[in-house]
C-alpha positions in Angstrom: 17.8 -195.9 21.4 16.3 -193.7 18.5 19.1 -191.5 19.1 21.1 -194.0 18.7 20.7 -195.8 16.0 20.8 -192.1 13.6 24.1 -191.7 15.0 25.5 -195.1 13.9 24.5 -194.4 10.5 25.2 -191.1 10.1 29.0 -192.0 11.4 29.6 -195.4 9.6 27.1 -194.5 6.3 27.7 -193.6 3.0 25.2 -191.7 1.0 22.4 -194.5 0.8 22.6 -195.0 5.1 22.9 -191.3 4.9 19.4 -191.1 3.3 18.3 -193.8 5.7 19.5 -191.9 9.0 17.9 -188.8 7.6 14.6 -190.7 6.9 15.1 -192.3 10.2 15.8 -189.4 11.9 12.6 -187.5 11.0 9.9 -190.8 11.7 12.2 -191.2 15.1 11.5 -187.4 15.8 7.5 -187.6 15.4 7.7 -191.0 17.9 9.3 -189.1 20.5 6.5 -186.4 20.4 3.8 -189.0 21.1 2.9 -190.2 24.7 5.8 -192.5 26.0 3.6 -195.7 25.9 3.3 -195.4 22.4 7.1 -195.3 21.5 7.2 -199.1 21.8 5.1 -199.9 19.5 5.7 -196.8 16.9 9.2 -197.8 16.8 8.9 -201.6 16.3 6.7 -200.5 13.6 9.1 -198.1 12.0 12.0 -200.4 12.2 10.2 -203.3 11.1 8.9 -201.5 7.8 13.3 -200.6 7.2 14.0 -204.6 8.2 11.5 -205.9 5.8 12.7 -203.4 2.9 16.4 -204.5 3.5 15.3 -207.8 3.1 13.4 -207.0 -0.6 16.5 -205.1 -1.5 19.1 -208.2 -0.9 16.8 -210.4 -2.2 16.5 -208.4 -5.7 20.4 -208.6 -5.4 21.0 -212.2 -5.3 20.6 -213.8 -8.7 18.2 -216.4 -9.1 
């Protein structure tokens, strides 16, 4: 799944989801060094930080 989701972005991203796969790619790289019942949690967390920030970002967008 890590894998993944890098690859998606790297193949359908422009230069912002090109920044976000490569930021992606190095927090998914120090999960998969830790001991496999921690990548559960470490990569709710991670992807949970990216949902919540995508969220801020649309909701500056939208005009009030």
């Amino acid at each position: 799944m890590l894998g993944y989701i890098v690859n998606r972005l790297k193949k359908y991203g422009d230069a912002v989801l090109g920044r976000l796969a490569q930021w992606l790619e190095n927090q998914f790289h120090r999960i998969s060094l830790l001991p496999r019942y921690l990548v559960p949690s470490y990569f709710d967390a991670t992807l949970d930080v990216v949902y919540k920030k995508c969220l801020d970002r649309c909701y500056c967008q939208m005009s009030p």
